[in-house]
C-alpha positions in Angstrom: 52.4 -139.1 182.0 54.2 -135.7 182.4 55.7 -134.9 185.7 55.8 -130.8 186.1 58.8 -129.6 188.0 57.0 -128.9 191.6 55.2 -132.4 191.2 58.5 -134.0 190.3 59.9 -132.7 193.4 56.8 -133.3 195.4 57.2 -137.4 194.7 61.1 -137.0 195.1 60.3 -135.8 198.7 57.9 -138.4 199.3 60.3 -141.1 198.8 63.3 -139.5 201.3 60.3 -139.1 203.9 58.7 -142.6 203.0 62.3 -144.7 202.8 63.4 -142.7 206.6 59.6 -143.5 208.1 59.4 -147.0 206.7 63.5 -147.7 208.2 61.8 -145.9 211.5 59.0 -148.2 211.7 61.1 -151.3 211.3 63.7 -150.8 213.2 62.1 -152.1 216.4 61.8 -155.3 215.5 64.5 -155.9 212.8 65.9 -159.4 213.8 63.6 -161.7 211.7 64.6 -164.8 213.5 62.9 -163.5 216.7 60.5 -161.1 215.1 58.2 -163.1 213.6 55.1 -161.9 211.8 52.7 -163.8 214.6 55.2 -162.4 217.4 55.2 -158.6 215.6 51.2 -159.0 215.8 51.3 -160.0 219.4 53.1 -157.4 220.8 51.0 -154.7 218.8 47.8 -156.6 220.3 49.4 -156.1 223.5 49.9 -152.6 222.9 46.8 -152.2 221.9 47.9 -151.1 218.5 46.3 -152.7 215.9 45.7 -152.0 213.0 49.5 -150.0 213.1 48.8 -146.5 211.9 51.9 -144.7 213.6 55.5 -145.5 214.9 55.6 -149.2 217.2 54.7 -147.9 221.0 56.6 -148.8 223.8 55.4 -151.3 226.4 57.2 -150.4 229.4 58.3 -152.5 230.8 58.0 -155.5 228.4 55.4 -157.6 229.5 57.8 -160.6 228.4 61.2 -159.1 228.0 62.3 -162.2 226.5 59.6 -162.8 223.7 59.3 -159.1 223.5 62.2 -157.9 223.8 62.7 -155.1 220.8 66.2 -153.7 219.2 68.7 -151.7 221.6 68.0 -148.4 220.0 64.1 -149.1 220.0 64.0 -146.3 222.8 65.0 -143.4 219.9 62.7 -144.8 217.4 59.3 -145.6 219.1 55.7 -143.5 219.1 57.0 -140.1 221.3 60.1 -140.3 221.7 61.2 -139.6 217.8 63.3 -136.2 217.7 64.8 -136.3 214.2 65.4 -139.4 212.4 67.5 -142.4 214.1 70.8 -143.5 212.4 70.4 -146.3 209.9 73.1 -148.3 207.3 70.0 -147.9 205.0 70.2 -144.6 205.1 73.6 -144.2 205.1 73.8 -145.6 202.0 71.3 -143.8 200.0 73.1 -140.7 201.4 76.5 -142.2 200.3 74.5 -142.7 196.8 73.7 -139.1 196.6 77.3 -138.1 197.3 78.4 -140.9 194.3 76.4 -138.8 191.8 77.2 -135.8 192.5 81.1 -136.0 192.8 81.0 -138.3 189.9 77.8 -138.2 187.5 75.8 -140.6 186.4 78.5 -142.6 184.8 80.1 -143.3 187.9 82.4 -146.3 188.0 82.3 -149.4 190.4 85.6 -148.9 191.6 84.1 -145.3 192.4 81.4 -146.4 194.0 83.8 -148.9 196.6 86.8 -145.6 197.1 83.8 -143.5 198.7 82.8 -146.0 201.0 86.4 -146.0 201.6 86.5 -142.4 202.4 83.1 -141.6 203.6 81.6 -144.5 205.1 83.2 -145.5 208.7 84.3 -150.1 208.9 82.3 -150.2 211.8 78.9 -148.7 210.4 78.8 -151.9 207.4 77.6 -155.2 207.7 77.3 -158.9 205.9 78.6 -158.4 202.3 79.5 -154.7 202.4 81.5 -155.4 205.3 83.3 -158.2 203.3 84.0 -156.0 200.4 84.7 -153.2 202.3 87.6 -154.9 204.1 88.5 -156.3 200.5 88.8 -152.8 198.9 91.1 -152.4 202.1 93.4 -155.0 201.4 93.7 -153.7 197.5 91.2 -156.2 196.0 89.2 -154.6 193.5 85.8 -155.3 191.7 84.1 -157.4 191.3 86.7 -159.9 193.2 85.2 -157.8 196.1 82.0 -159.6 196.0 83.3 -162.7 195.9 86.6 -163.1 197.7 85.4 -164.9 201.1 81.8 -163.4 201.0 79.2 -165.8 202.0 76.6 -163.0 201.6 76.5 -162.5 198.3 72.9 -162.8 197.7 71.8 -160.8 200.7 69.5 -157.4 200.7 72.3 -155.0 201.4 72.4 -154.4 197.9 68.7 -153.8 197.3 68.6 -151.3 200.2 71.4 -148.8 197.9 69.0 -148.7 195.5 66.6 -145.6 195.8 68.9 -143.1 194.5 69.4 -144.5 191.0 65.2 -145.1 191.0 64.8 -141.2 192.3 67.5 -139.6 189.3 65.6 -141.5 186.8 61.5 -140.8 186.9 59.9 -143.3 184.3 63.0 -144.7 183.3 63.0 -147.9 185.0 65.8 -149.2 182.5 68.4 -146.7 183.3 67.6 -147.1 187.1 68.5 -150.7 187.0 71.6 -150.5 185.0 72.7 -147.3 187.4 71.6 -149.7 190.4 73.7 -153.3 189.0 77.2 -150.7 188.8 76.8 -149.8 192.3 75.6 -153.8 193.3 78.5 -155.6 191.8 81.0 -154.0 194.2 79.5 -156.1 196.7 77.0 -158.7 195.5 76.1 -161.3 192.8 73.2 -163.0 191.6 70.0 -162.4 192.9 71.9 -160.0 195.2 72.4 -157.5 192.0 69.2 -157.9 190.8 67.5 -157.7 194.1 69.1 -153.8 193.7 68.1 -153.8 189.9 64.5 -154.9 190.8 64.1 -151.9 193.9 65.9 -148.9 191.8 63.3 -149.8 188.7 60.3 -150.6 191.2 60.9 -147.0 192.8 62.1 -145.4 189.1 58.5 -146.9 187.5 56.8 -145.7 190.6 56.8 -142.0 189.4 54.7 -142.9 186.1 53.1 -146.2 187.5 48.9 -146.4 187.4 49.7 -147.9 190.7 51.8 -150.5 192.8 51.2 -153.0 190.6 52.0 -151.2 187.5 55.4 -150.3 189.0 56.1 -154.1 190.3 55.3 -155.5 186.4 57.6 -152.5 185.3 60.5 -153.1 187.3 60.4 -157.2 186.6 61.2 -156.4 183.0 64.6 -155.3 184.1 65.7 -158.3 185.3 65.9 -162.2 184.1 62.7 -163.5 184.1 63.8 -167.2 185.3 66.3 -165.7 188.3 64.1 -167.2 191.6 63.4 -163.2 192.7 61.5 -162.7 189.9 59.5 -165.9 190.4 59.1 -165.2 193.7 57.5 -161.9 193.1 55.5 -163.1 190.4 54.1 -165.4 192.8 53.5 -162.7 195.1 51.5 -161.0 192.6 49.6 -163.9 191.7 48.1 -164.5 194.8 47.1 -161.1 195.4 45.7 -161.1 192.3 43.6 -164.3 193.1 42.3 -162.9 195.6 44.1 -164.8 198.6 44.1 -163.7 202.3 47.5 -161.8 202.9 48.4 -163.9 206.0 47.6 -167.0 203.6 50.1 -165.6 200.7 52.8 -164.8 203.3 52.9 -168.4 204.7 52.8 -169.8 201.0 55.8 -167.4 200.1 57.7 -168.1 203.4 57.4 -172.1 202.3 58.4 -171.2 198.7 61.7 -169.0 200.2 62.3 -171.7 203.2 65.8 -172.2 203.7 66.6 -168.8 202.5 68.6 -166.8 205.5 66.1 -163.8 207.1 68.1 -161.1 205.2 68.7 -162.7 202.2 66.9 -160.6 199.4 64.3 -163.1 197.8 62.3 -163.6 200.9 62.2 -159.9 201.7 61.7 -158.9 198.3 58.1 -161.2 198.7 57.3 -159.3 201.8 57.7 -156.3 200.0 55.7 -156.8 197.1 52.8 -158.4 199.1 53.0 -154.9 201.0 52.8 -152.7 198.3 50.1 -154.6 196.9 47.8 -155.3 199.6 48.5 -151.8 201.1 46.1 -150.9 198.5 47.0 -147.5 197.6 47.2 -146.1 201.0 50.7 -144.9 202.2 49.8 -145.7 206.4 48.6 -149.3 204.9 51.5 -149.7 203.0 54.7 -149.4 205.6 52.7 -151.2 208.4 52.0 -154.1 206.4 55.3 -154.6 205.2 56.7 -154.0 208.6 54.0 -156.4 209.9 55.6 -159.5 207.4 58.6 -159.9 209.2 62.1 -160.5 208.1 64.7 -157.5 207.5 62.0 -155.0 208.9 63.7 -151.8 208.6 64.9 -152.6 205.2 61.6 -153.5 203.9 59.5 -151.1 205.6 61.9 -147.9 203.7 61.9 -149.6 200.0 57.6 -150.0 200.6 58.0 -146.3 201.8 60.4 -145.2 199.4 57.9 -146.5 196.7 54.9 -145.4 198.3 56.3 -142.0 199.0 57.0 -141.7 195.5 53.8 -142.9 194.5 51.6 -140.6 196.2 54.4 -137.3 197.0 55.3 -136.0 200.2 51.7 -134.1 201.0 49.9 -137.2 201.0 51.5 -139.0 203.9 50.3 -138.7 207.1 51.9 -136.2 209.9 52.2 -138.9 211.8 54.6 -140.3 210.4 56.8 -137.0 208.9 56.5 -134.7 211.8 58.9 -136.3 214.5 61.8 -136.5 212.1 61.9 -133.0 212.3 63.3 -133.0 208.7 66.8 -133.7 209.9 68.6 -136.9 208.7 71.4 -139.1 211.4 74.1 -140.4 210.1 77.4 -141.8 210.1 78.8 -140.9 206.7 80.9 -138.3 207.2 79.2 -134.7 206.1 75.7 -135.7 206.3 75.2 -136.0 210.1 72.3 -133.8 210.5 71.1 -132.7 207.2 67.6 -131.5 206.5 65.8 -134.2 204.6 64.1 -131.6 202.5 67.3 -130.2 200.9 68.7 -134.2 200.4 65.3 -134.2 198.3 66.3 -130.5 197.2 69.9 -132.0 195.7 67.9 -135.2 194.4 65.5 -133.4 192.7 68.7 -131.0 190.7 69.9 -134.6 189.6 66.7 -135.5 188.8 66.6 -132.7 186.4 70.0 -133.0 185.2 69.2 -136.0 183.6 66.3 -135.1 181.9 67.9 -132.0 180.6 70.5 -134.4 178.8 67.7 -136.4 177.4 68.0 -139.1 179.7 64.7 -140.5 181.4 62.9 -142.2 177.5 59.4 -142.8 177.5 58.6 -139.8 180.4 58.3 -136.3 180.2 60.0 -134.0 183.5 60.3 -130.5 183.5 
């Protein structure tokens, strides 16, 4: 499948506008041990908003602010009162991604990757492993001792959620996503935590050329070891979609497969994500809200489903909805990007994009 230039920058549009609506969505109701899938649903019942087809509304007040009680900065981030996208780490890093390949090309280095965030990415703004190997860069540690000198959080998603770039620069070429995506991971992660990053850059990379979701998913688990426990957990994601199962019934059996497993740890999420993607059925609306509707790391899920979705289908075929309030302008803390217009991050993604196809990067798809 060829991708002509305006298509290619079409799908490379939808996924900045799917990955910053999804991280929207989510952010609400990002604490997974509170958050719950059966508490998520309640609260929307109460709202009167289900099924979810635009941002989370507001109750006002709570009718039980301690059961429903949603994420400080849920005020900035609900139905009406979105003006421009709300700051996100998620986003931060795929902008901090963006930076990476442009300064350094797409032979960027690890140690590259960890002397940005040193310059561009303020301490304050990271979290769980990044934070660890952040303040291990600091203290003149270098890779991949930054990933596991005194980090318990090695397998965790923050990984996965740097991911998009590598998928976006590489349309149809899920293999050089994933090796793009496991340079970047390694600074901070290990294990399932890299190949939580390799399976997300390939997903969204196969995603241009997929059939489908469920093309991309099959696509993206070839770039990772088959026997690691994300790839069986997916698998088994897929399974029971493919059997036909209830979704609510192949979330519970996934949660008790991934019990034990810490809320943002990246197996568990990866599951939600999948079963989103695939039970979303093709629909972009159906797509974020399910994902965002399984719980766990909300935000981070809901922009990888987007991200893929947007991707997918391109930028004209999601809904207003769910574009219009971010009044194409991006928040962030990494220094230079505060404020940006999300269609020239796209514009910038899509020169990369072509960049590599003009050097004969990108196998097995055509771009130009």
């Amino acid at each position: 499948m060829a991708l002509g230039g305006s298509t290619l920058a079409d799908r490379i549009l939808g996924g900045w506008l799917g990955r910053i609506a999804g991280n929207m969505l989510g952010k609400p109701v990002e604490r997974g041990d509170h958050w719950t899938r059966e508490r998520i649903d309640r609260y929307l019942r109460r709202a009167d908003a289900l099924p979810l087809t635009d941002y989370f509304p507001a109750l006002e007040p709570p009718p039980d602010p301690v059961e429903f009680e949603l994420r400080p900065e849920w005020q900035e981030c609900t139905r009406g009162r979105i003006h421009g996208s709300c700051r996100d780490d998620d986003i931060d890093y795929t902008l901090l991604g963006l930076q990476l390949l442009e300064t350094h090309g797409f032979d960027f280095t690890t140690e590259q990757v960890g002397d940005l965030w040193l310059l561009r990415l303020p301490y304050l703004q990271t979290f769980t492993a990044e934070r660890i190997a952040y303040r291990n860069l600091a203290a003149g540690v270098k890779p991949p001792l930054t990933a596991t000198l005194d980090n318990p959080y090695q397998e965790w998603i923050g990984a996965l959620i740097r991911a998009d770039i590598h998928g976006w620069v590489n349309p149809g070429d899920p293999r050089t996503a994933a090796a793009m995506a496991r340079r970047d991971a390694v600074l901070s992660h290990t294990g399932n935590g890299v190949y939580g990053a390799m399976w997300a850059a390939a997903l969204i990379a196969a995603a241009f050329t997929a059939d489908g979701p469920r093309d991309a998913i099959e696509a993206a688990l070839d770039r990772i070891p088959p026997r690691c426990r994300l790839a069986r957990t997916v698998r088994k994601a897929a399974a029971l979609y493919e059997a036909g199962v209830s979704r609510s019934d192949a979330l519970d059996q996934l949660e008790r497969d991934t019990s034990g497993l810490h809320w943002i740890h990246t197996v568990p999420n990866a599951a939600v994500i999948t079963a989103g993607l695939l039970y979303g059925e093709g629909d972009f609306t159906s797509t974020i809200a399910l994902t965002v509707r399984g719980g766990l790391d909300t935000d981070s899920n809901g922009a990888t489903a987007g991200s893929v979705a947007g991707v997918l289908y391109g930028a004209a075929a999601i809904p207003p909805q769910w574009t219009e309030p971010l009044r194409d302008r991006v928040r962030s803390a990494v220094f230079g990007f505060d404020g940006a217009r999300i269609s020239d991050l796209a514009a910038r993604t899509h020169r990369l994009a072509m960049a590599r196809a003009g050097a004969g990067a990108g196998a097995g798809t055509a771009v130009g």
